[in-house]
C-alpha positions as a printed NumPy array, in Angstrom:
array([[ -98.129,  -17.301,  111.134],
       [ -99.097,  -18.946,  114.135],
       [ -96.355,  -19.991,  116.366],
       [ -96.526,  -23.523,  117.237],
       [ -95.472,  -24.341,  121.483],
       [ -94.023,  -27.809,  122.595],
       [ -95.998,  -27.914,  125.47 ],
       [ -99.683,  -25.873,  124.795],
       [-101.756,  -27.951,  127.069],
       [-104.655,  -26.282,  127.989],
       [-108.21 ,  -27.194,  128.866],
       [-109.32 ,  -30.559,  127.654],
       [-105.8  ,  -31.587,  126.409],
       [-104.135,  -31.159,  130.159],
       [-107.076,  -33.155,  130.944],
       [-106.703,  -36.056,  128.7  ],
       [-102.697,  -36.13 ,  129.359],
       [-104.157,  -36.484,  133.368],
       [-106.505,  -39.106,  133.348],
       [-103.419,  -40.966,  131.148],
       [-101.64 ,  -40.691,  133.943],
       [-103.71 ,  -41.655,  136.378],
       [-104.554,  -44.814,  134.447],
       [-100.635,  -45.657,  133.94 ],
       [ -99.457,  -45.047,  137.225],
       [-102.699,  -45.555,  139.189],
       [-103.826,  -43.366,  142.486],
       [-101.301,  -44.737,  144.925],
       [ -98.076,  -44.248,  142.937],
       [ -99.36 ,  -40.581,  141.81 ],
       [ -97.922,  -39.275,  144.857],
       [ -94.428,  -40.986,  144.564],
       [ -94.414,  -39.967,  141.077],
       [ -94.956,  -36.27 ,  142.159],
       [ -92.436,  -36.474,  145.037],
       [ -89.63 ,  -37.845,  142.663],
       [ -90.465,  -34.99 ,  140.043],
       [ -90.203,  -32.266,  142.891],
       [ -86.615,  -33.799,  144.321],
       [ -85.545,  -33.548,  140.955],
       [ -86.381,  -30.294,  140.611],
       [ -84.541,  -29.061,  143.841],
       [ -81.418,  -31.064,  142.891],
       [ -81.763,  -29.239,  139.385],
       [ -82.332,  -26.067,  140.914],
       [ -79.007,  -26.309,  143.693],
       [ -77.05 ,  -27.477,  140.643],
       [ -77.961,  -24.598,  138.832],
       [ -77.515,  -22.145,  141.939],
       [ -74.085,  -23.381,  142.549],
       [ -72.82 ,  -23.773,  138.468],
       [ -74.411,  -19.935,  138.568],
       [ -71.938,  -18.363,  141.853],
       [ -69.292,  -20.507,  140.733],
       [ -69.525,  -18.587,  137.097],
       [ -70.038,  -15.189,  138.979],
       [ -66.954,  -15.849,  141.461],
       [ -64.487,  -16.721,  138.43 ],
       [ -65.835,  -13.731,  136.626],
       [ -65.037,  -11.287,  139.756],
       [ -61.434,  -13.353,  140.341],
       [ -60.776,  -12.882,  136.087],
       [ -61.917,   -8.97 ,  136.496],
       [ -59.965,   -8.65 ,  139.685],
       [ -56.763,  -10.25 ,  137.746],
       [ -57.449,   -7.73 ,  134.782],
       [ -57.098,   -4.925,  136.964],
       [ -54.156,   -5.705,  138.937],
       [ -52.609,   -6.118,  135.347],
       [ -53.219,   -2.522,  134.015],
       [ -52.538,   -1.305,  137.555],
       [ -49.175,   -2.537,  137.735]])
């Protein structure tokens, strides 16, 4: 069975989803459009950076606290 992707743009579909683009935000806002897309992506990406060492330091304190209890 063929396994069906959300987004399988290839060829002449990326194509046709470009020139839609084009024609709905026209040339001049393309590159605020991109900009906007690109900040979000960094914000997304330091949110996910921080979330991730925030997770790894509370793991290490948790571990840390573990030990001290079958130490003592």
């Amino acid at each position: 069975m063929e396994n069906i992707l959300l987004f399988n743009f290839f060829g002449p579909e990326m194509l046709v989803v470009m020139f839609a683009i084009l024609l709905l935000f026209g040339g001049k806002k393309i590159p605020e459009l991109m900009r906007g897309i690109g900040k979000g992506i960094r914000e997304f990406n330091s949110a996910r950076s921080t979330l991730e060492s925030e997770l790894k330091d509370g793991m290490k304190e948790a571990e840390k606290k573990e030990e001290s209890k079958t130490s003592a």
